[in-house]
DSSP file (Angstrom, degrees, kcal/mol; ACC not computed):
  #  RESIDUE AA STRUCTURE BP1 BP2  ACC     N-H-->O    O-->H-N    N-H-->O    O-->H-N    TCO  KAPPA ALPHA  PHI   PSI    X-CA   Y-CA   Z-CA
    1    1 A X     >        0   0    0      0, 0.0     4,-5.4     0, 0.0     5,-0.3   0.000 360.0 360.0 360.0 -50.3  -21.1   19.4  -14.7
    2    2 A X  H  >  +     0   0    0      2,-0.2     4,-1.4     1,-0.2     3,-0.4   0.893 360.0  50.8 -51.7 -80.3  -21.7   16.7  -11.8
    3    3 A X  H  > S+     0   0    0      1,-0.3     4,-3.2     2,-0.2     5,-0.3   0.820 116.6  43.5 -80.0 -25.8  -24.0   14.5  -14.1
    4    4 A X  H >> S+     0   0    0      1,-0.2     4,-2.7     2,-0.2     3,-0.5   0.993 110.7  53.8 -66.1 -43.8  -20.8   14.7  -17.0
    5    5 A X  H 3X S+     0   0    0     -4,-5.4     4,-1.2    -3,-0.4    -1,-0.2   0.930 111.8  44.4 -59.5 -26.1  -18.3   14.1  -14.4
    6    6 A X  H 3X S+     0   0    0     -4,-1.4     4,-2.3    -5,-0.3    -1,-0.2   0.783 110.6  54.7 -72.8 -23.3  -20.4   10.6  -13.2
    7    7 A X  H <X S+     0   0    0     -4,-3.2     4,-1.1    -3,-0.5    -1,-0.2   0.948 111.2  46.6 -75.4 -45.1  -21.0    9.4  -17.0
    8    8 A X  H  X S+     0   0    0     -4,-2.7     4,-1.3    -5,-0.3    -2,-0.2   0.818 106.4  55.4 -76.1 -24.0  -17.3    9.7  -17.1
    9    9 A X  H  X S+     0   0    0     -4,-1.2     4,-2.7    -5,-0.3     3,-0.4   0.953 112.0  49.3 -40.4 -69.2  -16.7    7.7  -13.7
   10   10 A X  H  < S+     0   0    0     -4,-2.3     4,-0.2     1,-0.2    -2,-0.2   0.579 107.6  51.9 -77.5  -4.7  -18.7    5.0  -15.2
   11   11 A X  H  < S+     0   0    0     -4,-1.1    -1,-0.2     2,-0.2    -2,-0.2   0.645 106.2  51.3 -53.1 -47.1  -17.0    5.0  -18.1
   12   12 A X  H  < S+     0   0    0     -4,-1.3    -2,-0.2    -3,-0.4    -3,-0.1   0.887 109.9  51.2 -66.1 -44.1  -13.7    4.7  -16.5
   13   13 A X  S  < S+     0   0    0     -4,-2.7    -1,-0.2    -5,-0.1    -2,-0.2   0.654  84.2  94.2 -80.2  -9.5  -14.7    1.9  -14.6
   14   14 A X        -     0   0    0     -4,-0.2     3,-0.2     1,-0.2    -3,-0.0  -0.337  51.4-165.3 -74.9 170.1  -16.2   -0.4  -17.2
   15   15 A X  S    S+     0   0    0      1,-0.4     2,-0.6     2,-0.0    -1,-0.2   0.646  78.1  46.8-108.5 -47.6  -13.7   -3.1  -18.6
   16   16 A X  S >  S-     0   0    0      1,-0.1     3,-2.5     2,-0.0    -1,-0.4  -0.843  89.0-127.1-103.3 130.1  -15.5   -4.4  -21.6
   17   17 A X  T 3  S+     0   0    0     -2,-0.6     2,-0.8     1,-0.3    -1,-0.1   0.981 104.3  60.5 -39.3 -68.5  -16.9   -1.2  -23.7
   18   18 A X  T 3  S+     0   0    0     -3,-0.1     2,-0.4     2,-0.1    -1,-0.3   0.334  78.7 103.1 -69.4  36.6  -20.6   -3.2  -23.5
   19   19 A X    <   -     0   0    0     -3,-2.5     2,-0.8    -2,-0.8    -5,-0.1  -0.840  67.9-125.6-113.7 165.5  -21.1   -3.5  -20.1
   20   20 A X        -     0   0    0     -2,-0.4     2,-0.7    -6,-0.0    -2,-0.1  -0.617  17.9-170.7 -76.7 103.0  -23.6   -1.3  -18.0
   21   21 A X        +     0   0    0     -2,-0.8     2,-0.4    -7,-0.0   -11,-0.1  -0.666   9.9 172.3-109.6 117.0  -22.3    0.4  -15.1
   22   22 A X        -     0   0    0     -2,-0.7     2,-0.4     3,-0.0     3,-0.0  -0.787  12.1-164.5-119.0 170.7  -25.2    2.0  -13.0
   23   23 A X        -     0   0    0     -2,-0.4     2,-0.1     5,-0.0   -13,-0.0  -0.926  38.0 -97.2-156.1 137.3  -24.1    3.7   -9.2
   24   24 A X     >  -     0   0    0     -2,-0.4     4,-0.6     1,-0.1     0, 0.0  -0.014  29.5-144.5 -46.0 153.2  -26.5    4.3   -7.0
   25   25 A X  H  > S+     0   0    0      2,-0.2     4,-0.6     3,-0.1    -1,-0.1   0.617  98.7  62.9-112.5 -24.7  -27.5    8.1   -7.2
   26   26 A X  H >> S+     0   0    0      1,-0.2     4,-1.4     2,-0.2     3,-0.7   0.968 104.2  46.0 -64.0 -43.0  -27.9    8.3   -3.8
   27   27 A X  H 3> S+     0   0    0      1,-0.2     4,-0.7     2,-0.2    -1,-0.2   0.806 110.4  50.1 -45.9 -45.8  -24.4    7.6   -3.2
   28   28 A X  H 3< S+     0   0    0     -4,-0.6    -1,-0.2     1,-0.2    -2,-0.2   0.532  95.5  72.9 -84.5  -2.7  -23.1    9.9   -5.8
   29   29 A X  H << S+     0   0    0     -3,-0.7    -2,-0.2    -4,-0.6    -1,-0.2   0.866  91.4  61.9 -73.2 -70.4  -25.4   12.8   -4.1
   30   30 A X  H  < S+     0   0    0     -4,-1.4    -2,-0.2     2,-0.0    -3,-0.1   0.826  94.0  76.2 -75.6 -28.4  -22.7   12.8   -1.0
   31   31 A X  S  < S-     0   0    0     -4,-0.7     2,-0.3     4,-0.1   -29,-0.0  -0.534  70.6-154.8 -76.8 164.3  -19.7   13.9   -3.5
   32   32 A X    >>  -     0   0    0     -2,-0.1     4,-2.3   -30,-0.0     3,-1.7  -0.708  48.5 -82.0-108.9-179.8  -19.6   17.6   -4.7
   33   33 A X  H 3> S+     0   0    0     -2,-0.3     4,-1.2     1,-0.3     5,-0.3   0.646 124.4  61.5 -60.7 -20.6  -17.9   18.2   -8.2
   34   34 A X  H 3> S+     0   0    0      2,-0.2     4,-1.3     3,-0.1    -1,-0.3   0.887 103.8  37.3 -81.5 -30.0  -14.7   18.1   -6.4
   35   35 A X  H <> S+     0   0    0     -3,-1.7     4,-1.4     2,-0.2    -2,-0.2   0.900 111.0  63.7 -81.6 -50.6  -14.4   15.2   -5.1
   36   36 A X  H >X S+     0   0    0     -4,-2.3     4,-1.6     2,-0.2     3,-0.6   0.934 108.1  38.2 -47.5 -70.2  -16.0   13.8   -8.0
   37   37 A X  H 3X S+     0   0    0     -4,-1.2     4,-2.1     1,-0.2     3,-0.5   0.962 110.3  66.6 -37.3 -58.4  -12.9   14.9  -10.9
   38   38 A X  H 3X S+     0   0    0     -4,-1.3     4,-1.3     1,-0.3    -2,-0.2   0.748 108.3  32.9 -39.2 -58.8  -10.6   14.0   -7.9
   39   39 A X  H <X S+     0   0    0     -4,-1.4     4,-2.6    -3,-0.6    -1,-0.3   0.784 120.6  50.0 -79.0 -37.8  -12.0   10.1   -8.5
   40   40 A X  H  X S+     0   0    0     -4,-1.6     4,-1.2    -3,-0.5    -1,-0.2   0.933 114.9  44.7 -50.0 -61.0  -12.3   10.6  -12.5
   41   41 A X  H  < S+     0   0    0     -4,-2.1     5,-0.3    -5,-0.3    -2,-0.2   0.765 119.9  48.0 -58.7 -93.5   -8.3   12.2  -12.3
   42   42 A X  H >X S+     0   0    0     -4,-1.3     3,-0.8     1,-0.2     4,-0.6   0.743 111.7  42.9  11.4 -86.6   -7.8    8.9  -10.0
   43   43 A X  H >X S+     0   0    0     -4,-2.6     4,-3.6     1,-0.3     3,-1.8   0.977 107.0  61.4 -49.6 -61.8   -9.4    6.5  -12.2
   44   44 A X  H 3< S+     0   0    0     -4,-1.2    -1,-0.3     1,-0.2    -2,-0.0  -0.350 112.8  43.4 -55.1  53.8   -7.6    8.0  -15.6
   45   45 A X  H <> S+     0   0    0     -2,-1.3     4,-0.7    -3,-0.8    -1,-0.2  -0.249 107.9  52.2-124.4  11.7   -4.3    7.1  -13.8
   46   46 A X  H <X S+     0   0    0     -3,-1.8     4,-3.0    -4,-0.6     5,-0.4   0.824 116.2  45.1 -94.1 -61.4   -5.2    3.7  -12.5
   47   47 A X  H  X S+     0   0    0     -4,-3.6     4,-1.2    -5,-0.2     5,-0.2   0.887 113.2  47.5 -29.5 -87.7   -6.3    3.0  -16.2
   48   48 A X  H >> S+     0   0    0      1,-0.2     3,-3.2     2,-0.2     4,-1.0   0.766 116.9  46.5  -9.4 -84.2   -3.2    4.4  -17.8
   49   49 A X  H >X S+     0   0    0     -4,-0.7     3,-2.6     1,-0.3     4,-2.4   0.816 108.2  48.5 -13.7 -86.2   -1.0    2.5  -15.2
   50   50 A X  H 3X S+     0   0    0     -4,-3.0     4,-2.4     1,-0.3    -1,-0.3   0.689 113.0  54.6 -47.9 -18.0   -2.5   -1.0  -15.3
   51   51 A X  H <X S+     0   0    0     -3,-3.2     4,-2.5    -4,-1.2    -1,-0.3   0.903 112.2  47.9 -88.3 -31.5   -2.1   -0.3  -19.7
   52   52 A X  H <X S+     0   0    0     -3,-2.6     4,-2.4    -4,-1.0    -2,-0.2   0.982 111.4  46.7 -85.7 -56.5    1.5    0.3  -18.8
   53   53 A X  H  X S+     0   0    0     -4,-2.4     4,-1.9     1,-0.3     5,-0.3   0.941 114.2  48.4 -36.0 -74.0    1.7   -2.8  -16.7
   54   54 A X  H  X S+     0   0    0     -4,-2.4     4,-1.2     1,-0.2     5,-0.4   0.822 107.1  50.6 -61.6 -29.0    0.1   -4.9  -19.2
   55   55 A X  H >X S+     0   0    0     -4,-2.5     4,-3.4     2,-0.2     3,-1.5   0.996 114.7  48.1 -83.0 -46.6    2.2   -3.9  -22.2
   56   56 A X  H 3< S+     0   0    0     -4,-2.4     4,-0.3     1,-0.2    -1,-0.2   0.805 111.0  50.6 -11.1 -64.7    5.3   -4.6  -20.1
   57   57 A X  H 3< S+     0   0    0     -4,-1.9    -1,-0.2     2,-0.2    -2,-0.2   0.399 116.7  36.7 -58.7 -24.5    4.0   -7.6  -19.1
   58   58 A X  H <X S+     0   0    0     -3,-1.5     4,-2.1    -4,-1.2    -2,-0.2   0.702 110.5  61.3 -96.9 -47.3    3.2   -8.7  -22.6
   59   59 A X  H  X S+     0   0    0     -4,-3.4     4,-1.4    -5,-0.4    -2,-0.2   0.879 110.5  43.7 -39.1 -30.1    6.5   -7.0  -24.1
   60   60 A X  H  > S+     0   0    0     -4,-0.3     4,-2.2    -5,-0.2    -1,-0.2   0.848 110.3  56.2-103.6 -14.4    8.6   -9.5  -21.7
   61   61 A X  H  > S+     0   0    0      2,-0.2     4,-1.7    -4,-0.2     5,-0.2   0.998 110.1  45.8 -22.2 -76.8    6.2  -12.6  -22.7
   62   62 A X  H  X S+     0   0    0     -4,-2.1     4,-1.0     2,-0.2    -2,-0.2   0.706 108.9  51.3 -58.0 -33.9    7.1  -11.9  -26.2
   63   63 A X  H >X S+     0   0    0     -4,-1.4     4,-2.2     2,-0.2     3,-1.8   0.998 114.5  50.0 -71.4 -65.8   11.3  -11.5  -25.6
   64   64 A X  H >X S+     0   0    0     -4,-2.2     3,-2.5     1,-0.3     4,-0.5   0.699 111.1  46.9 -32.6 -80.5   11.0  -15.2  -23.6
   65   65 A X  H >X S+     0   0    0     -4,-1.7     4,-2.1     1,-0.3     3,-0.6   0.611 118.0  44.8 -35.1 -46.4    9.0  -16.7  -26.7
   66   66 A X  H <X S+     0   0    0     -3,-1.8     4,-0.7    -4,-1.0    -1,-0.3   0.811 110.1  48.9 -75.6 -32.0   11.6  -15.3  -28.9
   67   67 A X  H << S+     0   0    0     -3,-2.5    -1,-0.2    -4,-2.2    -2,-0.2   0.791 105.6  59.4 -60.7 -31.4   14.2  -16.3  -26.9
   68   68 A X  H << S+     0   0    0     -3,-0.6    -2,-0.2    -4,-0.5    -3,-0.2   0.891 103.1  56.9 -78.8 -38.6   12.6  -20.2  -26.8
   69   69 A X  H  <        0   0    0     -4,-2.1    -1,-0.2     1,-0.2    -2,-0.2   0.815 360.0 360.0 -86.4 -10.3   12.8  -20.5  -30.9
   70   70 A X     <        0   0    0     -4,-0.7    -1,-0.2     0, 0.0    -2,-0.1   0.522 360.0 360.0 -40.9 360.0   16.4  -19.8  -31.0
């Protein structure tokens, strides 16, 4: 269960689909499996968020630009 919850950790954190994300194993050693989902459950809302932010942020882009060819 630990090694799935860290694959999914380093998942979460990459930006671009091809990059490598390696974490020390010693480091990841000091969580137990609880702490570990906590930061996966963490990270899945940080993600989420920041997509909510950006489509906002492009949605009011797109009303300006629409607004500018009038």
């Amino acid at each position: 269960m630990k090694e799935i919850l860290i694959e999914n950790i380093k998942e979460l954190i990459k930006i671009n689909p091809n990059d490598s994300i390696e974490i020390n194993p010693k480091y990841l050693e000091y969580f137990d499996e609880e702490e570990l989902l906590n930061i996966q459950k963490e990270l899945e809302l940080r993600k989420e968020n920041i997509s909510k932010i950006s489509n906002n942020y492009l949605d009011e882009i797109y009303e300006k630009t629409k607004k500018d060819e009038i």
